[in-house]
Each structure stands twice: as C-alpha cells, then as structure tokens.
C-alpha positions in Angstrom: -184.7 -70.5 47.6 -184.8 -66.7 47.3 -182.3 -64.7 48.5 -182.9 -63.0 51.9 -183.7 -59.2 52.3 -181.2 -57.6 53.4 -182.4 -54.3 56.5 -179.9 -51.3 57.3 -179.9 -51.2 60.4 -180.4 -48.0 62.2 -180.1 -46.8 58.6 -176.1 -48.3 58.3 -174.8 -49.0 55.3 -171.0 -49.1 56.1 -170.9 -45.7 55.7 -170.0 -44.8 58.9 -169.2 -40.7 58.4 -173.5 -41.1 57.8 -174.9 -40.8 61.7 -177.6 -43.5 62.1 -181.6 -43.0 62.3 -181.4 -39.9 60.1 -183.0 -38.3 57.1 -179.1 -38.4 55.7 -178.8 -42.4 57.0 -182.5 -43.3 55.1 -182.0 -41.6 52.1 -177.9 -43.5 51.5 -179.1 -46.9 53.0 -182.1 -46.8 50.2 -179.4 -45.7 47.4 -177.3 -48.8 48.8 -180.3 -51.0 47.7 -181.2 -52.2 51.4 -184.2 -54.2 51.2 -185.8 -52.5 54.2 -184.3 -50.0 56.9 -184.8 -50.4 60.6 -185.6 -46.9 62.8 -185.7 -46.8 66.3 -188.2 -44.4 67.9 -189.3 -42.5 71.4 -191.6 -39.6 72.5 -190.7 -36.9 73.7 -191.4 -34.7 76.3 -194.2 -33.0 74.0 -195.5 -35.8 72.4 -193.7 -36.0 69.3 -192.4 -39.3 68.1 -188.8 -39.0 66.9 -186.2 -40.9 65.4 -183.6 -42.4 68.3 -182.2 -45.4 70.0 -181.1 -44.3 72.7 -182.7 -42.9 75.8 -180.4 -40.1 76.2 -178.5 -37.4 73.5 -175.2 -38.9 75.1 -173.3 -41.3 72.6 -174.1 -39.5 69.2 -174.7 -35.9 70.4 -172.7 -35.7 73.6 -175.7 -34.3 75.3 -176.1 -35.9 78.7 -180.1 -35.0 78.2 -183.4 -38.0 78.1 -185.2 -37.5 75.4 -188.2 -37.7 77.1 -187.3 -34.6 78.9 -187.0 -32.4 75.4 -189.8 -31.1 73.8 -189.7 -31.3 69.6 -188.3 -28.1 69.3 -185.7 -28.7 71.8 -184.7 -31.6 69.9 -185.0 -30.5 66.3 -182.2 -27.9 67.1 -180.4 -30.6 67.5 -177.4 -31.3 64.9 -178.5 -29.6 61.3 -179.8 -30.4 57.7 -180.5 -33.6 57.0 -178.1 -35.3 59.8 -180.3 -33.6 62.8 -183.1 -35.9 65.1 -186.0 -36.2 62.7 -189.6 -36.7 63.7 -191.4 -40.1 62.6 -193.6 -38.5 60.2 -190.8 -36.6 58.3 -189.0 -39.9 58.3 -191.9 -41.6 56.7 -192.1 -39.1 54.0 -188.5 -39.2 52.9 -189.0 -43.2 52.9 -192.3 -42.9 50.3 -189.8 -40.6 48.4 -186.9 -43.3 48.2 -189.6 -46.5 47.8 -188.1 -47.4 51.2 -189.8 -49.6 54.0 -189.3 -48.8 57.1 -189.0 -51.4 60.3 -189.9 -49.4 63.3 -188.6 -50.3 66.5 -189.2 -49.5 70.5 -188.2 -50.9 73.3 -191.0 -49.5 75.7 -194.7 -49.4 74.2 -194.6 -45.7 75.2 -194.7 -44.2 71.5 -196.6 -47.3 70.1 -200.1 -45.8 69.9 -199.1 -42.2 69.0 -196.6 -44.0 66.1 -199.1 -46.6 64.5 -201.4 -43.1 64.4 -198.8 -41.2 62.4 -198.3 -44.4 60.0 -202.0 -44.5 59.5 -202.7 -41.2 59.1 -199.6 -40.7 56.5 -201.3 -44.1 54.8 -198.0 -45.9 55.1 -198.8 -49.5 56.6 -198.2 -51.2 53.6 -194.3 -49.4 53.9 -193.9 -50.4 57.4 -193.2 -52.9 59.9 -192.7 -53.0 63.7 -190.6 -54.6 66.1 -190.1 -54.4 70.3 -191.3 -54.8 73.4 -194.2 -56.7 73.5 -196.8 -54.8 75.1 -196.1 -52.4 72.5 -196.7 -54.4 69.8 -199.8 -55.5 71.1 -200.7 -51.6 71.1 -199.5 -51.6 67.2 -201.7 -54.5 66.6 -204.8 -52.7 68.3 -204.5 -49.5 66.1 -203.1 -51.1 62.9 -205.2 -54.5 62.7 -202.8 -55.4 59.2 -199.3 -54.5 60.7 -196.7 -57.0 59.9 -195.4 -57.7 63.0 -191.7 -59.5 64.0 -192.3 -60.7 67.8 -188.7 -61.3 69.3 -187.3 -64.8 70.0 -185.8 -65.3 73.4 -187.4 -61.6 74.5 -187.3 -60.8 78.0 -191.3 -60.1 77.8 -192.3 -62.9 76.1 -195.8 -63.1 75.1 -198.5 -65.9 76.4 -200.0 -67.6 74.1 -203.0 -65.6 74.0 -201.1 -62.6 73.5 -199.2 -64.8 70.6 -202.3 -65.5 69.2 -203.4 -61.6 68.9 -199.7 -60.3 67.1 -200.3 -63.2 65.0 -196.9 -62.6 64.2 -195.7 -62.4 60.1 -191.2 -62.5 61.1 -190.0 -64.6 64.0 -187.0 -62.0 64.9 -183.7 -63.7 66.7 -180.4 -62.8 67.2 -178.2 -64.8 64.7 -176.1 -67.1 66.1 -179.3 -68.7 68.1 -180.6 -69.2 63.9 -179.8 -72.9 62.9 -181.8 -75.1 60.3 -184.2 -76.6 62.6 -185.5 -73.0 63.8 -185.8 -71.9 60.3 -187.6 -75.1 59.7 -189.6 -74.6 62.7 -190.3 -70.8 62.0 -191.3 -71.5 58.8 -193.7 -74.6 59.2 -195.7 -72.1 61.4 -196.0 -70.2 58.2 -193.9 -67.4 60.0 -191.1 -66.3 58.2 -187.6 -65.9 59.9 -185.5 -62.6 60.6 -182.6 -62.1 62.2 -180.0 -59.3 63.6 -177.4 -58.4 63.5 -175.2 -59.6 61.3 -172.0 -57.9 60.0 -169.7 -60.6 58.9 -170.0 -61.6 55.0 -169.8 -65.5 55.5 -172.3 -65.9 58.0 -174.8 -63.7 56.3 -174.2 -66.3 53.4 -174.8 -69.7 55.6 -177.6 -67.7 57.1 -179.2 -67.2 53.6 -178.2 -71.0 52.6 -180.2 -72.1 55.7 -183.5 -70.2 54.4 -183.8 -67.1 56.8 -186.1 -64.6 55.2 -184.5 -61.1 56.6 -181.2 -60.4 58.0 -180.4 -56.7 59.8 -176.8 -55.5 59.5 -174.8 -52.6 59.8 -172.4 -53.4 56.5 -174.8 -53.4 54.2 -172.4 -53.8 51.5 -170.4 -56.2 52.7 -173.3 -58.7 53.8 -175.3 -58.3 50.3 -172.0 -59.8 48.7 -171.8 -62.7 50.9 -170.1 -65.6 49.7 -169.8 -69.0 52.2 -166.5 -68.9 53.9 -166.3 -71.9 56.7 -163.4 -71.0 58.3 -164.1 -67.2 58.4 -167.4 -67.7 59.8 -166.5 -70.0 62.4 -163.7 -67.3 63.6 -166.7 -64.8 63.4 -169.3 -66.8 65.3 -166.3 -67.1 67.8 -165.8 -63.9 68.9 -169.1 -62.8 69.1 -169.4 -65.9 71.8 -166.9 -64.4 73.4 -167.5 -60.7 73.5 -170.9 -62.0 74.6 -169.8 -64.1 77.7 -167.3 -60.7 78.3 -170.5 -59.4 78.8 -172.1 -61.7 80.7 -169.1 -61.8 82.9 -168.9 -57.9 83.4 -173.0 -57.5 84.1 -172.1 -60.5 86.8 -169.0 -58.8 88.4 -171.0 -55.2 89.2 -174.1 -56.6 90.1 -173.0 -59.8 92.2 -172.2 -63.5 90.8 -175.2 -64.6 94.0 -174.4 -67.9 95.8 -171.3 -69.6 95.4 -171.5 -73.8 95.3 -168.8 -76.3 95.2 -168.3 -79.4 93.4 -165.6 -81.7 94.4 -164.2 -80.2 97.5 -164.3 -76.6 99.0 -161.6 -75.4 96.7 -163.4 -76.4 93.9 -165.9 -73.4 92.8 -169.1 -73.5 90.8 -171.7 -70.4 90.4 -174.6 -69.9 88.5 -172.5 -67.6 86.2 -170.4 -70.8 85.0 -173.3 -72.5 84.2 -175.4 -69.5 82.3 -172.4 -68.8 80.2 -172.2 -72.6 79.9 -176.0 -72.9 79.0 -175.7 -69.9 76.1 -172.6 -71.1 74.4 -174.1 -74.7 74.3 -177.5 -73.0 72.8 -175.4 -71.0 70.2 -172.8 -73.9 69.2 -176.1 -76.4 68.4 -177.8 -74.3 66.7 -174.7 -72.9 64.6 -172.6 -76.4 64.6 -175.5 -78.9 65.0 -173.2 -82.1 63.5 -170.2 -80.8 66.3 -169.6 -82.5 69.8 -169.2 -80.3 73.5 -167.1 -80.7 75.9 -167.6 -78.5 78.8 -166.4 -77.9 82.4 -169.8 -77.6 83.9 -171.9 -80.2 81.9 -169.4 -82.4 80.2 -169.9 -84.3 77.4 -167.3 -86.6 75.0 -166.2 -87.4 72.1 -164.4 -89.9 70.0 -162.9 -87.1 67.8 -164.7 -88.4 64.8 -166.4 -85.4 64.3 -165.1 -81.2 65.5 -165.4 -81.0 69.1 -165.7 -77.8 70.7 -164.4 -77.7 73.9 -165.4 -74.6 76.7 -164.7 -73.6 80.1 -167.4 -70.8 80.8 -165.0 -69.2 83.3 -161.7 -69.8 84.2 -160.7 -68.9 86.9 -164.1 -69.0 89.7 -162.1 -69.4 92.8 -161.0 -66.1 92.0 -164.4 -65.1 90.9 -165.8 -66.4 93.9 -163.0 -64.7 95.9 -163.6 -61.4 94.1 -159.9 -61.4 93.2 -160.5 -59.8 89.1 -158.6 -61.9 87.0 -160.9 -64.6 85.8 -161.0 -65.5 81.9 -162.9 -67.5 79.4 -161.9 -70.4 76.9 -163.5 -71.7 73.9 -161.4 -73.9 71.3 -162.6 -75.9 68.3 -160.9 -78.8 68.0 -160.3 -80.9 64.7 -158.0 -84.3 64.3 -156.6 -83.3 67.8 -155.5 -79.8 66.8 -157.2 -76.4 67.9 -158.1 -74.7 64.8 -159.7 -72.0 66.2 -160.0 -70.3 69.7 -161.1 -67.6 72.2 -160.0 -66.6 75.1 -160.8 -63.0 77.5 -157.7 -61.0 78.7 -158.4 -60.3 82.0 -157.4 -57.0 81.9 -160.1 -55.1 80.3 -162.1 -58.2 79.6 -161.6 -58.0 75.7 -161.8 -61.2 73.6 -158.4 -62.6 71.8 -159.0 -64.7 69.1 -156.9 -67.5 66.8 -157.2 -69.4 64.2 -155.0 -71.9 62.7 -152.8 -70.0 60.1 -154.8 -66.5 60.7 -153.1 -64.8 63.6 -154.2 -64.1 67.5 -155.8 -60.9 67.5 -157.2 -58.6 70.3 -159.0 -55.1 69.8 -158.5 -55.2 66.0 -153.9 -55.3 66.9 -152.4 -58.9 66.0 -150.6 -60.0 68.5 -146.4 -61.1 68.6 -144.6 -62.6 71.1 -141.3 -60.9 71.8 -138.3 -63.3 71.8 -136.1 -63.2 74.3 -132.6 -61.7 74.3 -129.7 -62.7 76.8 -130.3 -65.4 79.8 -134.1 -66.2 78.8 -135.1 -66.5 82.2 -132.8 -63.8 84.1 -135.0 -61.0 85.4 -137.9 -62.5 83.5 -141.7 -63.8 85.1 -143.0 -67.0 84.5 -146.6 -67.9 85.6 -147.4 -70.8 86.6 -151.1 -72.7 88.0 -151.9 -74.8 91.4 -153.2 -78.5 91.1 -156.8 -77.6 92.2 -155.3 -76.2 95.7 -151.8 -78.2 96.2 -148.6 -77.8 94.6 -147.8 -79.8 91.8 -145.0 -82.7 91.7 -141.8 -80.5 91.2 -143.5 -77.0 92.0 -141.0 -76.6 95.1 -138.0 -77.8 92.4 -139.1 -75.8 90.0 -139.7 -72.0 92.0 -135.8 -72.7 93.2 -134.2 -73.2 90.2 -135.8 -70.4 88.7 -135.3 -68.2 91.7 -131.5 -69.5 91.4 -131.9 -67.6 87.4 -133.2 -64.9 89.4 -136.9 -65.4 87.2 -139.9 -65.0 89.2 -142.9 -66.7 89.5 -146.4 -65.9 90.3 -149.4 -67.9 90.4 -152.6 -65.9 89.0 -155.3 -68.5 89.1 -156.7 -69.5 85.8 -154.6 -71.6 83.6 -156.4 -70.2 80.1 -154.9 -66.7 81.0 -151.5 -68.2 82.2 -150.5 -69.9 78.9 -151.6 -67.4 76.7 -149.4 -64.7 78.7 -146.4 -65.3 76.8 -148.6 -64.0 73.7 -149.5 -61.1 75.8 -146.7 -59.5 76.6 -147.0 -60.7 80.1 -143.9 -62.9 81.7 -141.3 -65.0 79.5 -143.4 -68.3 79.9 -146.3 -70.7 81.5 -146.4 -74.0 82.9 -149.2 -75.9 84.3 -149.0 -79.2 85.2 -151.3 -81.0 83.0 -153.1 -79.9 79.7 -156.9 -80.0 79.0 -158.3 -79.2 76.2 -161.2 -77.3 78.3 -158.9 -74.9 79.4 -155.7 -74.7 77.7 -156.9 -75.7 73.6 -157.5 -71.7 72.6 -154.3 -70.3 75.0 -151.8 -73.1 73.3 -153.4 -71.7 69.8 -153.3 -68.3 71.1 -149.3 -68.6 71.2 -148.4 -70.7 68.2 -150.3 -68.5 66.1 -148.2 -65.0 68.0 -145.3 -66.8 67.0 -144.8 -68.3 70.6 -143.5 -71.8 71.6 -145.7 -74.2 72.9 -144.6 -78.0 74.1 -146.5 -80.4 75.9 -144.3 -83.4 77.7 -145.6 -86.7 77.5 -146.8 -86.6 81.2 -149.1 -83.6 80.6 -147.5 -80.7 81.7 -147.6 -78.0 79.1 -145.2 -74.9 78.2 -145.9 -72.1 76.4 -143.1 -69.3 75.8 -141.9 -66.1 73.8 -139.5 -68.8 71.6 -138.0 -71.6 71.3 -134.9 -71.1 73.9 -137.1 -69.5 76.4 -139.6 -73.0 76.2 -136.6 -75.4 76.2 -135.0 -73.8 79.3 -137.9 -74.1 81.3 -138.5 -77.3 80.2 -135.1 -78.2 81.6 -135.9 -77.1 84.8 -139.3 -78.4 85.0 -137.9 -82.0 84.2 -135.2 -82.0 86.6 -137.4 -80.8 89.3 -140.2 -84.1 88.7 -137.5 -86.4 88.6 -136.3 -85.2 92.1 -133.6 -83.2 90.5 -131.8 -85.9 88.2 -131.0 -85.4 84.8 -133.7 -85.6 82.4 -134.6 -88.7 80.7 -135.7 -89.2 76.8 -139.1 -90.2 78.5 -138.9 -86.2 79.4 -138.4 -85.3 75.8 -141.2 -82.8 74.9 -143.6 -82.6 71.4 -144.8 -79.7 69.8 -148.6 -79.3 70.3 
C-alpha cells in the first residue's frame, strides 16, 4: 500500500506567520514537499479570478468588503509582494515554477467557466484538479473534458446519477472522520480513489493512510507527513472534533430555532430533532471510525455486554432547558473500557467550548488544563453545590439534603443538565455535584472530566454520584447526602461510598 499524498491546504504548512492562498503560502507549502496544494477561488467584480476563500476581505485583511464588489485592481492593492491577493493565472505560473499541483476549489460555480479557461489556456490541466459545488464542476467538466475531478461526499448539492455519470469522478472527497475501511473499500471498488480533509492531528492521518485513503488535506503539513499510529491520541482527537462539531450544530440550532418540540415519556420529558441529528452524526462518525465499538445513546439506545469499548452519548443534555430556551444545555460523549471512562467530552455551557479527558492525559478546555481548587476552611461554608431533579420531582433526601447544607450556610442551585453539574467542580463553578443516580450516558465524560482535574468523584452503591474540588469537600457532602436518604439517621456501612 503506498503512502497517501499529502495537500496543503489553502497553501498551510504549519507555518502559520505564511497567510494562506498566496504566492508566499504556494511557493513554502511546495518547499515543504506537499504532494498537492489546495487554492480556493472567486471572481471578481471585473471578471478576474483570484485567489480567496472567503467571500469577504474581513478575517485575513480586516476589510469588511465582498470580493465580488472589487475589481482586480482594487484587490491587487491589497496586502504587498508576494503575501498580497493573487490572480489564478499568476498562481498557476508560480505552481509550474515549483512543480506544484494545484487543487482548485469554489463553492459557487460562478468562476468555474472563466477558471477551467485560464487553466486551459496556460496548458495546466495535467497540474490541476478541482473540487466544489456541484454545478460548478459540471461547468469544469464541460470546458475541460480530462479534469480530475473530486465530487464531495455527503455535499449539500449532491449530484443525480446522471450528473454522477458526466463528472465521472477520479477522488471521492469526505471529511475524515465519516472515512472508515468499508468506504475506502467501497470508493475504491468503483475504481475512484479516496480523499479526505481536513486532517491536522498526526495519529489519525496515520490510521487514515493504514486504512488505504489515497489524499489527505491538512493544515500541518509537517506534522501529518510524520504520522506515526497513536490509538489513544487519535481517539482523544476524533473526540473533540465530535464535539466542537455538535457545539456547532448546537449553536446554528439555538439562532435559528430548535422547530417542534416532542416528548417521550411524559410532558417533562423533552425530545427535538436537534437530539436526534446530533444523535444521527455522532453514530455515523463513531461506525465509521470505531466500527468493532458498541453505542449507547439517549435517543436510539443500544447495549452492550462490555465485551468490547462502548461509547456511550447523550446528544444534548439538558433539552428541557433547550426546549425552554433557558441557555445552559451541554453535550456528553465517554468511551468506556472494562467499566472505566477512558476518554470523554463534554460542552461548557458557557461559551459552548468542548472540554476534553482522557484517562491519565488531563481535562482540557480552549488549549488551558483544567485544576480543581481544593478547598480551605469549612468545605461547604459559603460554598455552591449543584445539584439535578429526578426527571421533574425531587429526589429521596433532596428536602434533607438543601437543609443541612443551608444549616453550613452552602447553597444550592439546580441548573438542569447533570453532564454540566458534575463536571462543575472541574470548572471552577461550586464546591460539588450530586445527582441522584449515575448513567453512563450522561455522567461517564463529567466523572472523567474531574478525576483527571484532580477532583473527587464517589459513586454510593445506590447510584447517587459526587463529584467535588477534593477529598474533604466529597466526603462531607456525602455525609449529608446519606443522612438525609436514611430519613436523617446515621449512616450505615451499606452508605459507604467507592471511588469511580
């Protein structure tokens, strides 16, 4: 099996001082030794194809202004040397120089035709490739009857199959984590070969290349064509890109409506579509990445007999509040091995950012590890601890348990979605959690979240789960929390707690 080529993307090499989809950004990703480098284009206002992704100057050039509104000159003025906007044609002249091919890209089939011209008339189809929007490769395909084409798995604009059957197709192009052996098998019994994008973490770029893809697009060019197989480092990776990916899903939902609102086993008990897209995805991404793993989810179930990794996933935690629009909802996703959470993810409702774990490796949010702060003092004295509802109703002891801690003047709040409660003490936010009875579903990644910040986490043997900043703070609550389900006796040794 040969290795895979390996595309800059946007002209990235890990360089990052180099500004993508410039003469400066081709020439270094060619010196890197990148197999291929991948352009994005648009037309201007003048009819000049030029090198962009974007539709406006905003994000590189702070320039609030549409390309399509500039005119070449306008644009060419824009930045200086070789790190200004270049046209198509001076791109494709600087790639002949370095040996370079170049995959063009667009998104709208506006600058197909006058693009595939410029490549024809510069005689650089055999250094070129395209990739987009459908109807604008179908324009490509019209003026260059030889491009190599990559048509877009899972596009929004999929082609029929008679519009399949005119790209005819050379790279069958998906993002990677929907890549698993049976696609590449499938891709390549068609006699298609397989790219995908976009890839930035070393060990999946090298079980990618074990499972036979032909082209993988990155924007660490350096790092990826060193790949080595890491298991564990690539399951954290393919973790949090789930999750930034439902944070997204989440956030498009929350602006633009989460549509009707269903129930399942009583009125309190929420469902919407949202739960069961995010639901859908991660199942698609976990079988095609994990195909010998079991599921578990909240929306479609599953089981296990733990004799293989289960994953477990609650698409959103939290959909009463969702449903409520009350914006603290969050998102749980835990692999499970031998009974044990070895990895996890989790979104902090504020901000919606991922926090990952994994067993041994550290929580982490927005790059920062994350370190519970002990206590110091009374542990619960002037301190918050959360605490969830049992579906709608108190739990056996909740009325106990908010007196004894009010006695310890500690407050309590109840925010609505267990996954963020537990893996408060983590955050920064309250002394400790209890809910009344652990699930893996919801509760796996926020229990892994803490142990690995350095928290306390104890499950009792009738299901009710602790997490805390330490030790102290976890056995005090437990205290209360015992004395208050026994009707305020003294514990018991069937109260005694384990450490999950």
């Amino acid at each position: 099996m040969s290795a895979p080529r390996i595309v800059a993307h946007r002209g990235r090499h890990g360089a990052e001082s180099i500004r993508e989809n410039t003469i400066a950004a081709i020439r270094a990703a060619a010196e890197a030794g990148a197999g291929a480098i991948e352009i994005d284009v648009r037309l201007t206002a003048d009819g000049e194809v030029v090198l962009l992704h974007d539709a406006t100057l905003e994000r590189l050039w702070g320039d609030a202004r549409t390309v399509s509104e500039m005119t070449w000159t306008q644009l060419r003025r824009v930045g200086g040397g070789d790190a200004r906007i270049p046209s198509l044609a001076e791109a494709l002249e600087i790639a002949a120089e370095c040996g370079a091919v170049l995959v063009i890209d667009m998104d709208h089939a506006a600058p197909a035709r006058p693009a595939a011209r410029i490549v024809r008339g510069a005689g650089a189809q055999s250094r070129t490739e395209w990739c987009g929007a459908t109807d604008a490769m179908l324009t490509v395909r019209d003026e260059l009857p030889d491009a190599v084409i990559h048509q877009e798995w899972h596009s929004p604009d999929a082609p029929d199959h008679a519009a399949l059957d005119a790209l005819r197709p050379a790279y069958v192009n998906a993002q990677h984590l929907l890549v698993g052996a049976r696609f590449v098998d499938a891709v390549h019994a068609l006699g298609a070969r397989v790219a995908c994008w976009t890839v930035d973490d070393p060990a999946q770029a090298a079980h990618l290349a074990n499972l036979g893809v032909d082209s993988i697009t990155t924007n660490d060019l350096e790092a990826v064509a060193v790949a080595a197989p890491d298991a564990a480092a690539r399951c954290s990776h393919v973790v949090r890109e789930i999750a930034v990916g439902a944070a997204e899903i989440l956030a498009r939902a929350q602006a633009d409506g989460i549509g009707e609102v269903m129930t399942k086993t009583g009125p309190a008990d929420h469902v919407t579509e949202v739960d069961r897209a995010v639901e859908r995805w991660v199942r698609g991404i976990i079988g095609a990445q994990f195909p010998d793993h079991d599921v578990v989810g909240e929306e479609y179930g599953g089981s296990t007999d733990g004799s293989v990794p289960c994953w477990y996933l609650d698409p959103v935690d939290g959909t009463a509040n969702l449903a409520n629009g009350v914006p603290w909802t969050s998102f749980s996703l835990a692999l499970v091995i031998d009974g044990e959470p070895v990895v996890g993810a989790i979104l902090d409702p504020v901000g919606g950012r991922p926090i990952v774990a994994m067993r041994g490796g550290g929580a982490w949010r927005d790059g920062q590890r994350l370190v519970a702060s002990p206590s110091r003092g009374d542990a619960l004295a002037g301190r918050i601890v959360t605490t969830e509802l049992a579906g709608a109703d108190p739990w056996r002891g909740f009325a106990g348990v908010l007196k004894s801690l009010a006695a310890r003047h500690c407050t309590v709040r109840v925010p609505g979605s267990g996954t963020a409660s537990l893996a408060g003490p983590a955050l920064g936010r309250g002394a400790a959690a209890v809910v009344h009875r652990y699930h893996a579903i919801d509760h796996a990644a926020s229990v892994l979240i803490v142990r690995e910040a350095g928290g306390a986490v104890r499950l009792r043997p009738d299901g009710v789960v602790i997490t805390a900043v330490d030790a102290l703070t976890a056995a005090a609550l437990e205290e209360i929390v015992a004395r208050a389900r026994a009707g305020q006796t003294a514990p018991t040794a069937s109260a005694a707690s384990r450490i999950v």
